[in-house]
ROSE-4610 file (N, C-alpha, C; in Angstrom, 1 decimal, always signed):
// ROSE-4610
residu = [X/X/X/X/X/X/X/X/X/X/X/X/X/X/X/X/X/X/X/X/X/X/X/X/X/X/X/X/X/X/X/X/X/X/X/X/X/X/X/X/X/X/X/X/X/X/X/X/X/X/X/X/X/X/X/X/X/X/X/X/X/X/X/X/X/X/X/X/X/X/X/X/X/X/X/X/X/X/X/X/X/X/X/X/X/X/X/X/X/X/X/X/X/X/X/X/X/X/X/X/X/X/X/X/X/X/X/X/X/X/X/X/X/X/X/X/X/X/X/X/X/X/X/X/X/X/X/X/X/X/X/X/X/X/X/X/X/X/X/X/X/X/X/X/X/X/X/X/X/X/X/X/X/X/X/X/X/X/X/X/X/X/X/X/X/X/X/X/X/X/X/X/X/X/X/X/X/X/X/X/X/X/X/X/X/X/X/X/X/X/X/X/X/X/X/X/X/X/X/X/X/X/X/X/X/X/X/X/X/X/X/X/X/X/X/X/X/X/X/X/X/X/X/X/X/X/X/X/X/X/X/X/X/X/X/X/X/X/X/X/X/X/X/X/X/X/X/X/X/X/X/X/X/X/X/X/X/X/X/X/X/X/X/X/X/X/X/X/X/X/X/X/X/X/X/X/X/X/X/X/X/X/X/X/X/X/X/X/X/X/X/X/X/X/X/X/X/X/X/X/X/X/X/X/X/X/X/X/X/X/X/X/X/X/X/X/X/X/X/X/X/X/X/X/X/X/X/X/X/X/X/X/X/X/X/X/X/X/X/X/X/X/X/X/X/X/X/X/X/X/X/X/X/X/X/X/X/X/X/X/X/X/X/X/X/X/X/X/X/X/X/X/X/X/X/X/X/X/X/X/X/X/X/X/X/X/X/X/X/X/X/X/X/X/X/X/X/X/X/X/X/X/X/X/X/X/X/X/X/X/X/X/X/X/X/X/X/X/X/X/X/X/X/X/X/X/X/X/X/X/X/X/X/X/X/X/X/X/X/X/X/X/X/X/X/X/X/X/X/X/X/X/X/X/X/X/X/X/X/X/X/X/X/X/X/X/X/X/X/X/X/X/X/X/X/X/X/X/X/X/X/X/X/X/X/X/X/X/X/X/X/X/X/X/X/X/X/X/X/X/X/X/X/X/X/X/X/X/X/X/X/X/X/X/X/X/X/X/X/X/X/X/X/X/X/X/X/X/X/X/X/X/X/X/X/X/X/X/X/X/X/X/X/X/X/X/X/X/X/X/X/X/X/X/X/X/X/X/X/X/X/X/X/X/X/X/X/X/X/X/X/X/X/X/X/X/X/X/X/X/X/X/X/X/X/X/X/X/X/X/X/X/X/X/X/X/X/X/X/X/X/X/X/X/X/X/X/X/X/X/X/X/X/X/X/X/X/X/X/X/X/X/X/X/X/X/X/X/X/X/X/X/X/X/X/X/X/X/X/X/X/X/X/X/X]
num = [1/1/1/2/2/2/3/3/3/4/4/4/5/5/5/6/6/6/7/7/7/8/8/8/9/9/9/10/10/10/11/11/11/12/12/12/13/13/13/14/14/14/15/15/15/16/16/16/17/17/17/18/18/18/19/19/19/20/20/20/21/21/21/22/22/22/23/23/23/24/24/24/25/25/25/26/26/26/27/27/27/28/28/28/29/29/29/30/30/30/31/31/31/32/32/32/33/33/33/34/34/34/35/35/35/36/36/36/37/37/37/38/38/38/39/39/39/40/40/40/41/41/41/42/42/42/43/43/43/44/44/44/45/45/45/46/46/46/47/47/47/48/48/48/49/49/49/50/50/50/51/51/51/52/52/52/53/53/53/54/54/54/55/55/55/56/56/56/57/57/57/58/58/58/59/59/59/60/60/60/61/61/61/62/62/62/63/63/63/64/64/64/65/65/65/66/66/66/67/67/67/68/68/68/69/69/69/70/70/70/71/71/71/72/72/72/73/73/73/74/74/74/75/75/75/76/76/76/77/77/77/78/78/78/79/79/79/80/80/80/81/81/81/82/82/82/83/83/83/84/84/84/85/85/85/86/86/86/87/87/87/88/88/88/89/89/89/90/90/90/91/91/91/92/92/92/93/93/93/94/94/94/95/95/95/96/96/96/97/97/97/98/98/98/99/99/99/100/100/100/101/101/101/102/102/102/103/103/103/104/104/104/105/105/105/106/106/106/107/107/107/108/108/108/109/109/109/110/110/110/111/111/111/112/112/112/113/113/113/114/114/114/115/115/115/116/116/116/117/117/117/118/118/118/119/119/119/120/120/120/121/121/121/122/122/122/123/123/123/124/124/124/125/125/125/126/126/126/127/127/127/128/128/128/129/129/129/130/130/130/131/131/131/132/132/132/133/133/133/134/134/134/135/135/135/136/136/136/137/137/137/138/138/138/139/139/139/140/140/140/141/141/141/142/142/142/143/143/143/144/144/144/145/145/145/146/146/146/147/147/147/148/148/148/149/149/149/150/150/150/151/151/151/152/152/152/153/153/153/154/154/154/155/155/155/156/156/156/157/157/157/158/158/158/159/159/159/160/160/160/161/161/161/162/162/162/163/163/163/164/164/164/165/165/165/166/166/166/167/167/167/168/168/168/169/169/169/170/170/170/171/171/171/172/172/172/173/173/173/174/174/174/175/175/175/176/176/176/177/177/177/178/178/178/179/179/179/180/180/180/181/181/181/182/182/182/183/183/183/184/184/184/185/185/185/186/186/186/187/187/187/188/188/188/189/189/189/190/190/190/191/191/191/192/192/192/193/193/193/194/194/194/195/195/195/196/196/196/197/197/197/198/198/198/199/199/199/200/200/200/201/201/201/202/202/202/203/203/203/204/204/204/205/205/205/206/206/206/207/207/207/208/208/208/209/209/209/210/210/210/211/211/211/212/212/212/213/213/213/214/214/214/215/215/215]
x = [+70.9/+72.1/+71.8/+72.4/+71.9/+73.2/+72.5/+73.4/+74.0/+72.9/+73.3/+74.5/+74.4/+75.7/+77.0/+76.9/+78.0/+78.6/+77.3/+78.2/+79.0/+78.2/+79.3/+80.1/+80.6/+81.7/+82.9/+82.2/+83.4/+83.5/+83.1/+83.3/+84.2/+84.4/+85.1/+86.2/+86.7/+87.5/+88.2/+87.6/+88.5/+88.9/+87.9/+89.2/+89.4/+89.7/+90.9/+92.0/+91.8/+93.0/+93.7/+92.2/+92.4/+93.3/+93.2/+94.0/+94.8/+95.2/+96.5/+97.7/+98.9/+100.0/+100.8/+100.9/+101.4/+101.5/+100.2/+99.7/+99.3/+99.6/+99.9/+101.5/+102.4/+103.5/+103.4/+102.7/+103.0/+101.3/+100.9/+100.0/+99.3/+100.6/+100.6/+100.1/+100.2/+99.9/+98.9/+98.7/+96.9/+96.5/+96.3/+95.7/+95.8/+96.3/+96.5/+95.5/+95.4/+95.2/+93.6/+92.9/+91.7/+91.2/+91.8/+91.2/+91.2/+92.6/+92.4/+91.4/+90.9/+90.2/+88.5/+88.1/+87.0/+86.7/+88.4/+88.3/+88.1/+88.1/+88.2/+86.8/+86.4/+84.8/+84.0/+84.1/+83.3/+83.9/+84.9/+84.8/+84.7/+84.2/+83.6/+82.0/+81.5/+80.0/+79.7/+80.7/+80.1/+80.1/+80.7/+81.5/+79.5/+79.3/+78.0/+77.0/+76.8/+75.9/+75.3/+76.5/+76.3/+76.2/+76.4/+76.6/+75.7/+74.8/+73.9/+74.7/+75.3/+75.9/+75.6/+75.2/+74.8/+75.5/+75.1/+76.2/+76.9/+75.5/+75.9/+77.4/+77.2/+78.3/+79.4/+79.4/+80.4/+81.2/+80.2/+81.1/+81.7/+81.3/+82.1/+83.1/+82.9/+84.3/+85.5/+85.0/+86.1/+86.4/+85.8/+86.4/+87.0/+87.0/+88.0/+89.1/+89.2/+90.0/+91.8/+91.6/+93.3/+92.9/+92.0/+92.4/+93.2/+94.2/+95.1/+96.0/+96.1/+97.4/+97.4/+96.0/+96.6/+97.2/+97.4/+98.9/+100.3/+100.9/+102.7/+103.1/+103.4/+104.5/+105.0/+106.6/+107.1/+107.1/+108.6/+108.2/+107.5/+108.0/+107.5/+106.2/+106.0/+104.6/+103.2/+103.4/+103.0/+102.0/+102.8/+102.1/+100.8/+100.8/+99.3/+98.4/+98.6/+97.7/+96.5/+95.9/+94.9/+94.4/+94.8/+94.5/+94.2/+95.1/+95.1/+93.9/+93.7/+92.6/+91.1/+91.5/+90.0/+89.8/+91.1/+90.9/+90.0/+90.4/+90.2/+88.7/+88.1/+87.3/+86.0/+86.0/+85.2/+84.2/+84.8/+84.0/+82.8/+83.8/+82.7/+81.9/+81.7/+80.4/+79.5/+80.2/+79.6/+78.4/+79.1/+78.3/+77.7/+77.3/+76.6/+75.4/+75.0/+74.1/+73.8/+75.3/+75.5/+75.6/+74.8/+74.7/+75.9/+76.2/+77.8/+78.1/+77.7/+78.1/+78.3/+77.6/+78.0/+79.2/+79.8/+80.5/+81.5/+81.7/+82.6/+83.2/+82.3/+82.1/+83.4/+82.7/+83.3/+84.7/+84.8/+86.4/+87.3/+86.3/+87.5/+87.9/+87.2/+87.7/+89.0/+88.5/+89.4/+90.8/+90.7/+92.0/+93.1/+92.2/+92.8/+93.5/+92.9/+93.2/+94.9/+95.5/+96.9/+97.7/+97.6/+98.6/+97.4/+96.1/+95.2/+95.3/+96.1/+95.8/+95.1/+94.1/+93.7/+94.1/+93.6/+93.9/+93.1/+91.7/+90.4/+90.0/+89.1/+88.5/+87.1/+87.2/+86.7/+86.7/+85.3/+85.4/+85.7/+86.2/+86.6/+85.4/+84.3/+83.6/+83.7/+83.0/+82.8/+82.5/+81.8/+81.9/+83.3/+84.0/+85.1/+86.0/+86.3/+87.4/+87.2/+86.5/+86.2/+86.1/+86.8/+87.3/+88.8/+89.6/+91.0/+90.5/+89.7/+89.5/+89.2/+88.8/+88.6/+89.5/+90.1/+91.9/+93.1/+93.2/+94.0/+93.4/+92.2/+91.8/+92.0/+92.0/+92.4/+94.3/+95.1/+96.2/+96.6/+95.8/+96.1/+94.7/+95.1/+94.1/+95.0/+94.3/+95.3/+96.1/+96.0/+96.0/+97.5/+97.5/+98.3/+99.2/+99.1/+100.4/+101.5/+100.8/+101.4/+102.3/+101.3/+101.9/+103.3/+103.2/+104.2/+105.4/+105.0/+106.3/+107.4/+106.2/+107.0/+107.7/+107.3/+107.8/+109.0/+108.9/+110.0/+111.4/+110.9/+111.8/+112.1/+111.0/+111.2/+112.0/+111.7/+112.4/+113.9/+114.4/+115.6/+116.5/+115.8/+116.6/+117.1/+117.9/+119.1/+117.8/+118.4/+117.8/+117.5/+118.5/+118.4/+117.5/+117.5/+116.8/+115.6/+114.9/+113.6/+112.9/+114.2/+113.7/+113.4/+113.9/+114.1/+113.1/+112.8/+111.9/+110.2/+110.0/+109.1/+108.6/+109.5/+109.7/+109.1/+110.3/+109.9/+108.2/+108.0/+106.2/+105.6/+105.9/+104.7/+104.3/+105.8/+105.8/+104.9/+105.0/+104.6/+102.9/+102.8/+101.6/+100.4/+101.5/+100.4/+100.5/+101.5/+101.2/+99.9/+100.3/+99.1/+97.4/+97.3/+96.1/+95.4/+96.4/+96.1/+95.7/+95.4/+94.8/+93.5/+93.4/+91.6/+91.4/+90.0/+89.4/+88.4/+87.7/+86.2/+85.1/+84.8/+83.4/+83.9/+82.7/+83.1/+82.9/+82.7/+82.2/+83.9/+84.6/+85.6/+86.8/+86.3/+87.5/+87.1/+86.1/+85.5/+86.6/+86.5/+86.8/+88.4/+88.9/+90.4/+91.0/+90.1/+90.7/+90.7/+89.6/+89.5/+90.9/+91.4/+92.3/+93.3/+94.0/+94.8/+95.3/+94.5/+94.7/+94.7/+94.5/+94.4/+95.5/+96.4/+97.7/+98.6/+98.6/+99.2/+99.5/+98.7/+98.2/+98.9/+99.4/+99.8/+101.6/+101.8/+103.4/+103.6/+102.9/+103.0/+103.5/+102.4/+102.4/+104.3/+104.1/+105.7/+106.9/+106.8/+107.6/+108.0/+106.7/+106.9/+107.4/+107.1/+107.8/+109.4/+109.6/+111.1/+111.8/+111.2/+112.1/+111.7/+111.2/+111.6/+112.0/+113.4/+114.0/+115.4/+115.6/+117.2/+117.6/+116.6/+117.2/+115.7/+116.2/+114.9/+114.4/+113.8/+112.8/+112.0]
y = [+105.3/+105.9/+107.2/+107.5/+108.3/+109.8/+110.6/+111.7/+112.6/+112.7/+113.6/+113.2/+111.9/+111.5/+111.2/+111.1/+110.9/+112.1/+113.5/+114.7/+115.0/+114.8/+115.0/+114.2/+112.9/+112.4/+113.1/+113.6/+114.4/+115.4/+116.3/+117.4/+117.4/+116.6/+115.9/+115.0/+114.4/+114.4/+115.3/+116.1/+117.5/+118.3/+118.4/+119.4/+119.1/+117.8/+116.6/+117.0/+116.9/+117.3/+118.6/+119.4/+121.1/+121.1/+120.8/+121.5/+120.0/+119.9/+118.8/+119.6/+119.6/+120.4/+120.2/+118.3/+117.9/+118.1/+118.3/+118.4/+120.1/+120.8/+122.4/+122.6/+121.8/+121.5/+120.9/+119.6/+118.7/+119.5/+120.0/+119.9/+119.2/+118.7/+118.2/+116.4/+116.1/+115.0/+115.1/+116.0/+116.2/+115.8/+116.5/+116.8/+115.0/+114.4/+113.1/+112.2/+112.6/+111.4/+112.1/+113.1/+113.4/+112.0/+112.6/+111.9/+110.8/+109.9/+108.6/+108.5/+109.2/+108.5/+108.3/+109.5/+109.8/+108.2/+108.0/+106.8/+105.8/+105.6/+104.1/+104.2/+105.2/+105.1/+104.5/+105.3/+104.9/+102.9/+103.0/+101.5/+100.7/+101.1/+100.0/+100.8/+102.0/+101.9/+101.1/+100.5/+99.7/+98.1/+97.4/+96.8/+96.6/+97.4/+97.5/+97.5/+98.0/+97.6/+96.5/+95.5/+94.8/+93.3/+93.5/+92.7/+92.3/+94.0/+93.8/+94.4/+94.9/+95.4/+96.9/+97.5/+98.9/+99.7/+100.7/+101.8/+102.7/+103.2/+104.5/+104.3/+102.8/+102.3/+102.1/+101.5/+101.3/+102.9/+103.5/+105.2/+105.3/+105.5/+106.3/+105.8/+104.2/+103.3/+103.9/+103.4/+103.7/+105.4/+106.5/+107.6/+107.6/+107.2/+107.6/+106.6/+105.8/+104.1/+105.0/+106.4/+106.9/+108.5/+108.5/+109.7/+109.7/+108.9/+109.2/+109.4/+110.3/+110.7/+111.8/+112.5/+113.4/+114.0/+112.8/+112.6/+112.8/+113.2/+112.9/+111.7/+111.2/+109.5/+109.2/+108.3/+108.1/+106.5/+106.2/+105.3/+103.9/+103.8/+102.4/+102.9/+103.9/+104.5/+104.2/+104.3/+103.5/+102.4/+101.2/+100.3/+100.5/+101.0/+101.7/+102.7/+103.1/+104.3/+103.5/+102.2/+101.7/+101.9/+101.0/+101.1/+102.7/+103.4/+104.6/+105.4/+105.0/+105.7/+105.1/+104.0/+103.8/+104.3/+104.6/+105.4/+106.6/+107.5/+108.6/+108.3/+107.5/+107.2/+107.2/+106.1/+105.7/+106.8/+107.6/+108.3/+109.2/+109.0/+110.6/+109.3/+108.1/+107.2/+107.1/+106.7/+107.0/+107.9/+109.2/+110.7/+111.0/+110.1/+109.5/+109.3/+108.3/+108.1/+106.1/+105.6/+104.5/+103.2/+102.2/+101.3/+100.9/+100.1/+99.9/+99.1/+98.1/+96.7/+97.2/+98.1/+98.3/+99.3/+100.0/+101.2/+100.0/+98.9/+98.1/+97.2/+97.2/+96.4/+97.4/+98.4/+99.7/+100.0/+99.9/+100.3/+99.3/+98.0/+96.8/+96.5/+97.4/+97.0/+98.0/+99.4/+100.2/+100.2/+99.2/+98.9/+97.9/+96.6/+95.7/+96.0/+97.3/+97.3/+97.7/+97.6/+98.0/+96.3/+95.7/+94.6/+93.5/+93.7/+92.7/+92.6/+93.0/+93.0/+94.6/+94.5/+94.8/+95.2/+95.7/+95.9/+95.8/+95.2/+95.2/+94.4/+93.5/+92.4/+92.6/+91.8/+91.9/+90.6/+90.8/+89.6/+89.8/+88.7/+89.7/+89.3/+89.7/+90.0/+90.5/+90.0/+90.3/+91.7/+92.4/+93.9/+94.8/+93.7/+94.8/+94.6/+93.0/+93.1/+93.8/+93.9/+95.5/+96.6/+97.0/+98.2/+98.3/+97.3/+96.7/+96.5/+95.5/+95.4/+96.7/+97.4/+98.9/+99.7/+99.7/+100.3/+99.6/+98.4/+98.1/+98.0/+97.7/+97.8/+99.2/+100.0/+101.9/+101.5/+100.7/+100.6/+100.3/+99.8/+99.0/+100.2/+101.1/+101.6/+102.9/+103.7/+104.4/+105.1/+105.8/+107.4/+106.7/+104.9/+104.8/+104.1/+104.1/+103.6/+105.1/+105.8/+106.9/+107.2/+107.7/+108.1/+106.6/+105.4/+104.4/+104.9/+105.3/+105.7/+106.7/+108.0/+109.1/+108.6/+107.8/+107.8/+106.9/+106.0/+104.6/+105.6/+106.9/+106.9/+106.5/+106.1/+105.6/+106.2/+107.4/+108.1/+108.2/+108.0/+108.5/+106.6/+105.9/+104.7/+104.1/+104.0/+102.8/+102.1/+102.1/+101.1/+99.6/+99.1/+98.0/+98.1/+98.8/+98.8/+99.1/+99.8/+99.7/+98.5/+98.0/+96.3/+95.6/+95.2/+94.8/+95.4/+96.6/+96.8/+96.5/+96.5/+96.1/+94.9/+93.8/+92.0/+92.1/+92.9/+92.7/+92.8/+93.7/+94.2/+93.1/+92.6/+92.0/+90.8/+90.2/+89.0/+88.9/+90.3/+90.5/+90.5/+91.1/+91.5/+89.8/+89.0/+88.0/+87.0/+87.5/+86.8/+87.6/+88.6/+89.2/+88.7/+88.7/+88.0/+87.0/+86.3/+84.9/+85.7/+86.8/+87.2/+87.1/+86.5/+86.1/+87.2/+87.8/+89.3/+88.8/+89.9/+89.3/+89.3/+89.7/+89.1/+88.9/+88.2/+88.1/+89.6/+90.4/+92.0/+92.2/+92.3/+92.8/+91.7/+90.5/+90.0/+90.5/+90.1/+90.4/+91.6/+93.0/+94.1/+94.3/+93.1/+93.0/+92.5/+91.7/+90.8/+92.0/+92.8/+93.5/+94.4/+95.1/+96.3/+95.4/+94.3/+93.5/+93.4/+93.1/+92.5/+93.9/+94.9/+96.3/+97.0/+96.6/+97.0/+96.2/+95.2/+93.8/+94.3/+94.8/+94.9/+96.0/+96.5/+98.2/+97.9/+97.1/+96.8/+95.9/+94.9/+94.1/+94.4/+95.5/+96.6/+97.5/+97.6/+98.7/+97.4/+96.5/+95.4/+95.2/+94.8/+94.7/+95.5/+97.0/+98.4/+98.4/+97.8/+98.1/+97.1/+95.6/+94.5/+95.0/+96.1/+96.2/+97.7/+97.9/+99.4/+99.3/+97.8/+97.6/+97.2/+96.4/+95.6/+95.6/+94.7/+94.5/+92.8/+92.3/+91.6/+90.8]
z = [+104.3/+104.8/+105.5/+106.7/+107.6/+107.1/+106.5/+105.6/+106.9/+108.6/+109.4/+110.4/+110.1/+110.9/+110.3/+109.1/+108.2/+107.7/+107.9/+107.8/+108.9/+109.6/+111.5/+111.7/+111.1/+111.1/+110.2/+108.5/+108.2/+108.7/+109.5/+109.9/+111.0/+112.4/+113.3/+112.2/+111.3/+110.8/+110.4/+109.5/+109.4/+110.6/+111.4/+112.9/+113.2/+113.0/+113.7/+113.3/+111.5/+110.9/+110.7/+111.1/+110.8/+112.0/+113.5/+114.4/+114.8/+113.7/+114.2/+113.6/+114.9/+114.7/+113.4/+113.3/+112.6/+111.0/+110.6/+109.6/+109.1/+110.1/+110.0/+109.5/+109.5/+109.1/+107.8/+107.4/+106.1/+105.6/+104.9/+104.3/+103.2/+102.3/+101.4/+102.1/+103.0/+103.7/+104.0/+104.9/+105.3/+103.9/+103.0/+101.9/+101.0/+100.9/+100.5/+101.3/+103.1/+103.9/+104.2/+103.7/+103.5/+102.6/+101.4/+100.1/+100.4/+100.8/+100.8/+102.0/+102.6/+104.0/+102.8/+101.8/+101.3/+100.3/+99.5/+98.9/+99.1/+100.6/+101.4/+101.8/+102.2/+102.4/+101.3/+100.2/+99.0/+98.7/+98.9/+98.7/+100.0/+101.2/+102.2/+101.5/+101.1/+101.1/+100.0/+98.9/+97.8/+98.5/+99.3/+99.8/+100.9/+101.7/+102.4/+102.0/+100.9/+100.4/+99.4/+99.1/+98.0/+99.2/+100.4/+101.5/+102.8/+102.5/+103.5/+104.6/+105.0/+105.7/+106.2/+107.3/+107.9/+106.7/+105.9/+105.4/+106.0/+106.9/+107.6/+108.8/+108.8/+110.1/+109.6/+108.1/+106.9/+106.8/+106.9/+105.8/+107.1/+108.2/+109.5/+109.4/+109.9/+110.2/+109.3/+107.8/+106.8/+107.1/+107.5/+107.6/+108.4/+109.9/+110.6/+110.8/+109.7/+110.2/+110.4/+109.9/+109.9/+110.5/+111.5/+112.0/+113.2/+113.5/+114.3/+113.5/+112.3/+111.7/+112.3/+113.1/+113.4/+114.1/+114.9/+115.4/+115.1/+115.6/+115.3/+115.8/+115.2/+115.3/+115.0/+115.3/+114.6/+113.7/+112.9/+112.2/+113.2/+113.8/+114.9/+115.4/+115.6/+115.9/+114.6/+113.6/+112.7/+112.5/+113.3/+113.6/+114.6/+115.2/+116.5/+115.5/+114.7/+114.2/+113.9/+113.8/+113.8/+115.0/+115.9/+117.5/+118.0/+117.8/+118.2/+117.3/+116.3/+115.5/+116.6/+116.6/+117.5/+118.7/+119.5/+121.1/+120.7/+119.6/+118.8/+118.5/+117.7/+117.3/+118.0/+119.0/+119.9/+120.7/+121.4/+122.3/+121.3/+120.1/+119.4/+118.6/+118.2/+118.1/+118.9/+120.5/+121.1/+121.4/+121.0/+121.0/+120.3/+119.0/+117.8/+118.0/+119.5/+119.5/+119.2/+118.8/+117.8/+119.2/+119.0/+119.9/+120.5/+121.4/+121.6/+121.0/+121.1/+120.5/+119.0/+118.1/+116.8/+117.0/+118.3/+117.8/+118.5/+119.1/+119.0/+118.3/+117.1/+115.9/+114.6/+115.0/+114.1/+114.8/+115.9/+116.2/+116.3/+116.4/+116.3/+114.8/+114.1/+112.3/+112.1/+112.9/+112.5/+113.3/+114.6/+115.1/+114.5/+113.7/+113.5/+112.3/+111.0/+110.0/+109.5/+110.2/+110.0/+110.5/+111.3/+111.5/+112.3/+112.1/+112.4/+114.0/+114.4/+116.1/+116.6/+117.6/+118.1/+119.9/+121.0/+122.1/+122.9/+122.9/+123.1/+122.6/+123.4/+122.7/+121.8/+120.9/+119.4/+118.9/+117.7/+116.5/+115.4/+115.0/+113.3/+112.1/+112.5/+111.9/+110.4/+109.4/+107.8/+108.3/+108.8/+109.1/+109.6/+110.3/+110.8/+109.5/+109.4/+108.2/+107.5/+107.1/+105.3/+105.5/+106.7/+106.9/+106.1/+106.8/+106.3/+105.1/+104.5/+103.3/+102.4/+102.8/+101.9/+101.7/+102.7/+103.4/+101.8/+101.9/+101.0/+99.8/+99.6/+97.8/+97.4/+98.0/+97.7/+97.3/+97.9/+97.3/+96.0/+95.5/+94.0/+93.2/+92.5/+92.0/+91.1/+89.7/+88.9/+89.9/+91.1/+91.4/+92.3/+92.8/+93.5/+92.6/+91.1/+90.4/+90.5/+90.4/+89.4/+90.7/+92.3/+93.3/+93.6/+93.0/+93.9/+92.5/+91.9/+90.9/+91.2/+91.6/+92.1/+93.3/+94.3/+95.7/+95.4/+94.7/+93.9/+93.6/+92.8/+91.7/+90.8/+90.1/+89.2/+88.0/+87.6/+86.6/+87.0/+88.2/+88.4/+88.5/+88.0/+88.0/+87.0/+86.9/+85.7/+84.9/+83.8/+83.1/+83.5/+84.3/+84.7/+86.0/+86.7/+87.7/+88.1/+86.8/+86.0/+86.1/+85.0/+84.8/+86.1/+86.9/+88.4/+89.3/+89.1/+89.9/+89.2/+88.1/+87.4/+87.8/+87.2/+87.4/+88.9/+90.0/+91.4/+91.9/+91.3/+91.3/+91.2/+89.7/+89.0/+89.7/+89.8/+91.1/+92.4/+93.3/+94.2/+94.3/+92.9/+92.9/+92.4/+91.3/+91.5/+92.9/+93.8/+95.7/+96.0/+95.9/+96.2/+95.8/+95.1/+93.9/+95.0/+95.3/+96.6/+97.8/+97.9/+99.6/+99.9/+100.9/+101.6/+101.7/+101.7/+102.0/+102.6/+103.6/+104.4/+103.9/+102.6/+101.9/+100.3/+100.0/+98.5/+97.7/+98.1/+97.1/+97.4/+98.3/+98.5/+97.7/+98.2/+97.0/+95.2/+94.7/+93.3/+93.4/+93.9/+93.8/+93.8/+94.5/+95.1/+93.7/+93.3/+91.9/+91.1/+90.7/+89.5/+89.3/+90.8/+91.1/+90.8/+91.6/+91.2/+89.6/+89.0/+87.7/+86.6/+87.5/+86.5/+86.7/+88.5/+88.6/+87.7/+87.8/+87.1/+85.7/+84.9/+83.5/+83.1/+84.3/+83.9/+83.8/+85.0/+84.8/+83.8/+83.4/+82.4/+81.2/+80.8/+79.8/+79.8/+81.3/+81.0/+80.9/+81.6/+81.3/+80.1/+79.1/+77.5/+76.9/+77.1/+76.8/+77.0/+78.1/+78.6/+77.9/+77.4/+76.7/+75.5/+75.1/+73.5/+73.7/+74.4/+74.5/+74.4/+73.9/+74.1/+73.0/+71.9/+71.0/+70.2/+68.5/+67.7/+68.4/+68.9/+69.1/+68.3]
C-alpha cells in the first residue's frame, strides 16, 4: 500500500471539506461525512485485499466516492453526487501520477456508486462495484443503528408505531439479505452486517411484544 499517496488523498479531501462553504455552515455534517468517508475505506481496503485487488487504488476511490458533498445541493441534486464526486476526483488522480485506465476504473466506481449510472463510459468491473459495495456495507453497522434511531424518532413514537416501524425494518432488511454484491469478500461481509442489523431489531421486536401483556 502506497502510504504517500493515500496521505495526499486525505489531505485534498479535507480542503475539500475544509474550504467548502457548505460545510462552514453544517459542521456537524462535515464531521459525520469525514468518518463515514474513513469507514468506507477500511472496508473497500479489507474488501482489496482479500480479492487481490490494487489497495492503494481501493483506499483513494473509497475516500473520495463523497467528496462532492462539498458541494451545496439540493434534494434532487443528490442523485449526481456520485458522478459529480468523480468530475472532482479525477483530475487530482490524475496528478497522482495513477495510470488512466486505473483512474477510470476508480472514477467509474465512484460515479456509479449512488444509482449505478454513470456519465462516461465504463465497466462495471469487481473493482468499481466495491466501491458502492463498501459505500453500503458502512450502512448496516452499530454506529448506523443508533444514528437511524435518532434520525427515525424513534423515542418520540407511539407505541404502536415502534411496533410498525420495527416489523417494517426487519422485513426490509431480510429483502435486503438477497442483494448481489461484486465479490464474494463483499457479500460474506454484507451477510455478516445484515444479520447483525437483523438481530438487533429482532431483539427490540421481542422487547416490544413483551411490554404490553404477560406472554
Amino acid at each position: 500500500m502506497n502510504t504517500d499517496l493515500i496521505t495526499k488523498t486525505e489531505n485534498f479531501l479535507k480542503q475539500k471539506f475544509d474550504n467548502s462553504a457548505y460545510f462552514k455552515d453544517h459542521p456537524d455534517e462535515k464531521a459525520y461525512r469525514l468518518e463515514h468517508s474513513y469507514r468506507v475505506a477500511n472496508i473497500g481496503k479489507e474488501i482489496a485485499e482479500k480479492e487481490g485487488f490494487d489497495v492503494t487504488e481501493m483506499v483513494i476511490a473509497c475516500l473520495l466516492h463523497d467528496v462532492s458533498y462539498c458541494e451545496d445541493f439540493d434534494d434532487d441534486g443528490w442523485k449526481d453526487h456520485g458522478r459529480n464526486a468523480a468530475k472532482i476526483a479525477r483530475p487530482f488522480l490524475l496528478e497522482l501520477g495513477l495510470p488512466e485506465d486505473r483512474v477510470n476504473d476508480m472514477c467509474y466506481g465512484i460515479a456509479i456508486h449512488v444509482d449505478d449510472k454513470a456519465d462516461f463510459e465504463g465497466e462495471r468491473t469487481p473493482f468499481a462495484l466495491s466501491v458502492g459495495d463498501a459505500d453500503n456495507i458502512d450502512r448496516f453497522d452499530a454506529y448506523r443503528i443508533h444514528e437511524g434511531l435518532v434520525y427515525e424518532k424513534f423515542l418520540e413514537k407511539s407505541f404502536e408505531e415502534k411496533v410498525n416501524f420495527v416489523n417494517t425494518r426487519i422485513k426490509k432488511l431480510g429483502k435486503a439479505m438477497q442483494m448481489e454484491l461484486g465479490t464474494k469478500t463483499a457479500e460474506k461481509i454484507w451477510a455478516e452486517r445484515i444479520a447483525y442489523y437483523k438481530g438487533f431489531y429482532e431483539k427490540l421486536q421481542k422487547q416490544l411484544g413483551n411490554s404490553t401483556a404477560i406472554n
